[in-house]
C-alpha positions as a printed Julia matrix, in Angstrom:
285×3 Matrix{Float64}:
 -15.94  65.81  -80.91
 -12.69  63.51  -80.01
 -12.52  63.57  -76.44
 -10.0   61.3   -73.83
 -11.67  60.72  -70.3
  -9.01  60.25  -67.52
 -10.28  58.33  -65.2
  -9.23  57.87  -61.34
  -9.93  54.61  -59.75
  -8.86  52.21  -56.64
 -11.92  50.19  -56.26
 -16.01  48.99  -57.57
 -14.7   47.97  -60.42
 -17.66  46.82  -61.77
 -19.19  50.19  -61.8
 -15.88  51.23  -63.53
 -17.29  48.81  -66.22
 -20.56  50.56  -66.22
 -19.07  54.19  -66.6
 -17.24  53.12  -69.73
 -20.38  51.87  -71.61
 -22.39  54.8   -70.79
 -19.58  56.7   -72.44
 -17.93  54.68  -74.9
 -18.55  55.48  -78.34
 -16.31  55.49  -81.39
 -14.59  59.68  -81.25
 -13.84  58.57  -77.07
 -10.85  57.13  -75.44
  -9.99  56.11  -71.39
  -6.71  56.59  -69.92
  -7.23  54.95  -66.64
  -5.07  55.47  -63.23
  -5.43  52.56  -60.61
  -4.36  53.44  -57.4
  -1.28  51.2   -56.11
  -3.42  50.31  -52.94
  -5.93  48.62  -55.07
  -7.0   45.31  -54.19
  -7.31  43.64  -57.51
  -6.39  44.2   -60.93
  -8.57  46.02  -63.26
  -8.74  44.99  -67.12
 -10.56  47.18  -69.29
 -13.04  45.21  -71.5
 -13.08  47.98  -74.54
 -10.2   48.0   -76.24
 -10.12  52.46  -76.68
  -9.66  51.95  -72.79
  -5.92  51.41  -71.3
  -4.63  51.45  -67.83
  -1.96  53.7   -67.52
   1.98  51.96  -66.16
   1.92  54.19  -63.71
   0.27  53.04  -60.44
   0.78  55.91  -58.17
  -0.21  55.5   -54.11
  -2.11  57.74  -53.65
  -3.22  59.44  -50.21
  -6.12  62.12  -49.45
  -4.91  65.38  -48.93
  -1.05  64.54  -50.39
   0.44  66.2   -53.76
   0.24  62.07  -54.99
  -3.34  62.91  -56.21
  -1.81  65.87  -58.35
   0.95  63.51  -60.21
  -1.79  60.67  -61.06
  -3.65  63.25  -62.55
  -0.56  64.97  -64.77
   0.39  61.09  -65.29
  -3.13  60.61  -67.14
  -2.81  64.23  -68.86
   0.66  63.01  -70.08
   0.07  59.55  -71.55
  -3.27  61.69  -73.18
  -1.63  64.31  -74.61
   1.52  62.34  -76.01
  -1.13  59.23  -77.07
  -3.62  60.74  -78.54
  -3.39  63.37  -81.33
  -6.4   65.21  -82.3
  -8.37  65.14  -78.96
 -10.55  68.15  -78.64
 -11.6   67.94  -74.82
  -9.43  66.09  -72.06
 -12.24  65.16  -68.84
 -11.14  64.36  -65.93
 -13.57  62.3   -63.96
 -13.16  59.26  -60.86
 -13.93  55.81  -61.14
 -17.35  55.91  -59.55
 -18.83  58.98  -61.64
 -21.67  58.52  -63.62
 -23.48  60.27  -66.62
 -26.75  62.19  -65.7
 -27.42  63.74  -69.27
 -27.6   62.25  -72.49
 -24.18  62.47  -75.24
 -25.54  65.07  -76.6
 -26.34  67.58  -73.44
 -22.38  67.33  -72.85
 -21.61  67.74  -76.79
 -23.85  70.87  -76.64
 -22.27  72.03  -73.86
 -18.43  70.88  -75.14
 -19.62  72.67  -78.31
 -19.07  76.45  -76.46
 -14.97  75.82  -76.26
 -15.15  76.59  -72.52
 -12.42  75.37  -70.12
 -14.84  73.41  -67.55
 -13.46  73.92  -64.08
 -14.43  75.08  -60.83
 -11.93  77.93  -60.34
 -11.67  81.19  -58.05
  -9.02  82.97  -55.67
  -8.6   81.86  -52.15
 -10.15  81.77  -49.89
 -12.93  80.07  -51.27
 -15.9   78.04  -49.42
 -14.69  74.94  -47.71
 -11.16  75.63  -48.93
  -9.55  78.06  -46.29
  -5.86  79.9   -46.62
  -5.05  77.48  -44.0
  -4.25  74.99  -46.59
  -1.7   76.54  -48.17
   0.19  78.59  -46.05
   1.34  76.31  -43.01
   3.37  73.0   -44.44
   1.72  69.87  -45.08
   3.08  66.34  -46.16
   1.8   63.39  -48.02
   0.84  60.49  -45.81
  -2.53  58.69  -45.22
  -4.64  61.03  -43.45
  -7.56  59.12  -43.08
  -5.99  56.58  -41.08
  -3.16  58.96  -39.29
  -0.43  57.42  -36.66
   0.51  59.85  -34.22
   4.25  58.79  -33.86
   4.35  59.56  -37.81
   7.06  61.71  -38.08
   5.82  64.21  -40.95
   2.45  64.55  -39.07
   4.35  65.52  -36.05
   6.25  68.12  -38.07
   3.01  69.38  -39.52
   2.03  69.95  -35.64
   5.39  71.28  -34.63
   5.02  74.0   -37.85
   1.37  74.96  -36.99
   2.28  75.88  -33.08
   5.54  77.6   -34.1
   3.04  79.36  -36.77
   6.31  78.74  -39.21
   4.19  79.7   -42.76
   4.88  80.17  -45.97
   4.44  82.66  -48.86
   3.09  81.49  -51.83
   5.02  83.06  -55.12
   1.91  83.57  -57.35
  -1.79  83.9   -56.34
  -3.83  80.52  -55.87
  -6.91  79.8   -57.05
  -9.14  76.62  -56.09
 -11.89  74.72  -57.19
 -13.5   71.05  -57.05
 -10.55  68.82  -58.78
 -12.75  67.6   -61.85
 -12.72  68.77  -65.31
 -12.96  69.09  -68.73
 -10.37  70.98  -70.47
  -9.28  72.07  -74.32
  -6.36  70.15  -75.58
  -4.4   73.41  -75.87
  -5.04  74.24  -72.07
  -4.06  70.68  -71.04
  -0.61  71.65  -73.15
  -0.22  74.48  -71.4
  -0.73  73.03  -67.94
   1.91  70.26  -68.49
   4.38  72.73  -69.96
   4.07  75.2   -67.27
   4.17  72.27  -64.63
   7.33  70.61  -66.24
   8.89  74.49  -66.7
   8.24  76.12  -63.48
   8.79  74.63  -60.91
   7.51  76.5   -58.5
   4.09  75.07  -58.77
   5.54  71.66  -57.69
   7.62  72.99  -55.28
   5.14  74.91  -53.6
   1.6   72.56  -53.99
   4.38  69.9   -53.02
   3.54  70.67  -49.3
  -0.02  72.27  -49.11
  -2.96  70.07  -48.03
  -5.51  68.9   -51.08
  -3.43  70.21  -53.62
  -5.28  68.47  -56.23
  -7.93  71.12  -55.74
  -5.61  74.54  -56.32
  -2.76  72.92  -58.52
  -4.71  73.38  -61.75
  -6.65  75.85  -60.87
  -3.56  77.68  -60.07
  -1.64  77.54  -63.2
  -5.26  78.01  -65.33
  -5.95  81.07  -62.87
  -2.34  83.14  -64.12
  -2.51  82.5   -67.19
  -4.85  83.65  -70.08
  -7.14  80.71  -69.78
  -8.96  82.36  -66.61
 -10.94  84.29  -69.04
 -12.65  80.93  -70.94
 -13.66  79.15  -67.73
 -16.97  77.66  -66.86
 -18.32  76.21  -64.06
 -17.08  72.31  -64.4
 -19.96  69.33  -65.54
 -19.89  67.34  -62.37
 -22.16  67.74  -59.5
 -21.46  66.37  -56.11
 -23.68  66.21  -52.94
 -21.57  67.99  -50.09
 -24.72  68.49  -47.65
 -24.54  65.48  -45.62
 -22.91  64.44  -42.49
 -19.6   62.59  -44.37
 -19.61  63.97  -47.65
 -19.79  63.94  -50.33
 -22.7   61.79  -50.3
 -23.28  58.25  -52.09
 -26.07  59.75  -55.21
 -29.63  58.1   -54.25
 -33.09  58.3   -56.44
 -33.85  61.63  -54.31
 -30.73  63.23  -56.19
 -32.55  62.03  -59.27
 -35.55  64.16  -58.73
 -33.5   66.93  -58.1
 -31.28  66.82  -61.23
 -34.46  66.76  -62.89
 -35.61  69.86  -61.74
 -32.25  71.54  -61.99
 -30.94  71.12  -65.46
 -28.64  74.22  -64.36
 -28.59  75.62  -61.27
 -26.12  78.89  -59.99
 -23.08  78.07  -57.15
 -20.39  80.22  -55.79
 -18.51  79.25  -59.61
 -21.08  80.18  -61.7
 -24.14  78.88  -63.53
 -23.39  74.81  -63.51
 -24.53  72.44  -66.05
 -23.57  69.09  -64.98
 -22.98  66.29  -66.91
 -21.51  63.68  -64.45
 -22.57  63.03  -61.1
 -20.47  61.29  -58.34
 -20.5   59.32  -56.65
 -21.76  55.7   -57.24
 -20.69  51.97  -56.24
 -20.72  48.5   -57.28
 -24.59  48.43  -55.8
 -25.68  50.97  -58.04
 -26.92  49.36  -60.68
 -30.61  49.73  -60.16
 -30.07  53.6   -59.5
 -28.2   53.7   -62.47
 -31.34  52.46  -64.75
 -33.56  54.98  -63.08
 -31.06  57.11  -63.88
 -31.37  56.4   -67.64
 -34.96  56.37  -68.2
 -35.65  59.55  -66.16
 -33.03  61.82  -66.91
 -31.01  60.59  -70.18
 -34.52  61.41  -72.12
């Protein structure tokens, strides 16, 4: 099983380290996206592991996330012939499972993403009819001229229709190198996906999901392999040993996608080393 992780980082670095050994093996490869805002450099120390030339700002919220992630899908694709699985994963995910529960579970030929129509929990219409820009969100100025727009739009109730039907999900995945084809072909040949997820807020989660929801794919999907705490008060939550005890007593457990059998967990930090060992000798056996 040949499989390329595309990894998206911008900081704990060292963790990034620790992800790669707990994956590495001789059929895996890392294409790796560092944010532009990073602080430092990153230099992968396994040589199947590249940063990608592209070093793409990238804001919460803003279409950036969605061209890091076709950048990484790209330089995979053109790169690396005879991958059977592209995973998408960030920087400060961590394997829960042992190689061989995700082999097993690579082994059914699913397309592993969290996909349904809209609306869908925590992902309201909202986001994609009104217009929304790409700017940093989390630390907004108010005399920003595109969030000012945004504001102007919203009180004029100026919307937009969308020209196929939208789907959303959680961004992560793990996808067949023929669906990953298909994505950047229908991305690069209609451009209506662009144009549209252009100016919708989180696009990351619905521009995928979007092209894999009209198109024959849909009926191969699975729930996707990474779990993510979203119950606390600023989510999603930084994985502690009481996550451990529940992964153990929920090797698969049902959400509004489906049965879920995750793989990865996120997310971790620099400090997480002594988690991460607990990790290993109570839920990798």
């Amino acid at each position: 099983m040949k499989i390329c992780y595309l990894i998206l980082a911008h900081d704990n670095f060292s963790h990034l380290d620790r992800l790669i050994d707990a994956l590495d093996d001789k059929d895996s490869v890392f294409r790796i996206h560092i944010d532009k805002k990073a602080r430092q450099d990153y230099f992968p120390r396994h040589g199947n592991a590249k940063v990608i030339p592209e070093h793409i700002d990238v804001n919460w919220g803003g279409f950036s996330m969605v061209e890091a992630t076709l950048a990484l899908m790209k330089h995979g694709v053109e790169y690396l012939p005879g991958t059977d699985y592209f995973i998408l994963i960030s920087g400060v995910d961590y394997p829960v499972r042992p190689k061989e529960f995700l082999y097993k579970q690579l082994e059914k030929k699913k397309e592993y993403m969290d996909i349904a129509p809209v609306p869908v929990l925590f992902k309201p219409v909202e986001r994609y009819e009104y217009y929304y820009f790409d700017y940093d969100r989390r630390n907004p100025k108010y005399y920003n001229p595109k969030f000012l727009v945004e504001i102007l739009f919203k009180k004029l109730r100026i919307k937009r229709k969308a020209p196929f039907r939208i789907y959303a999900g959680a961004q992560w995945f793990a996808l067949t190198c023929e669906c990953v084809q298909y994505i950047l072909e229908a991305a690069g040949e209609d451009r209506r996906y662009a144009g549209f997820f252009r100016h919708t807020l989180v696009p990351d989660e619905a521009f995928f999901q979007t092209i894999i929801g009209n198109s024959p794919f849909l009926q191969n999907v699975a729930a996707s392999l990474t779990y993510t705490d979203w119950e606390v008060a600023v989510p999603p939550a930084i994985i502690e040993e009481r996550h451990i005890e529940f992964l153990k007593d929920h090797i698969g457990f049902n959400d509004e996608y489906g049965q879920r059998f995750p793989y990865f967990a996120r997310k971790f930090n620099d400090d997480s080393e002594k988690l991460l060992e607990k990790i290993r000798d109570k839920l990798w056996k």
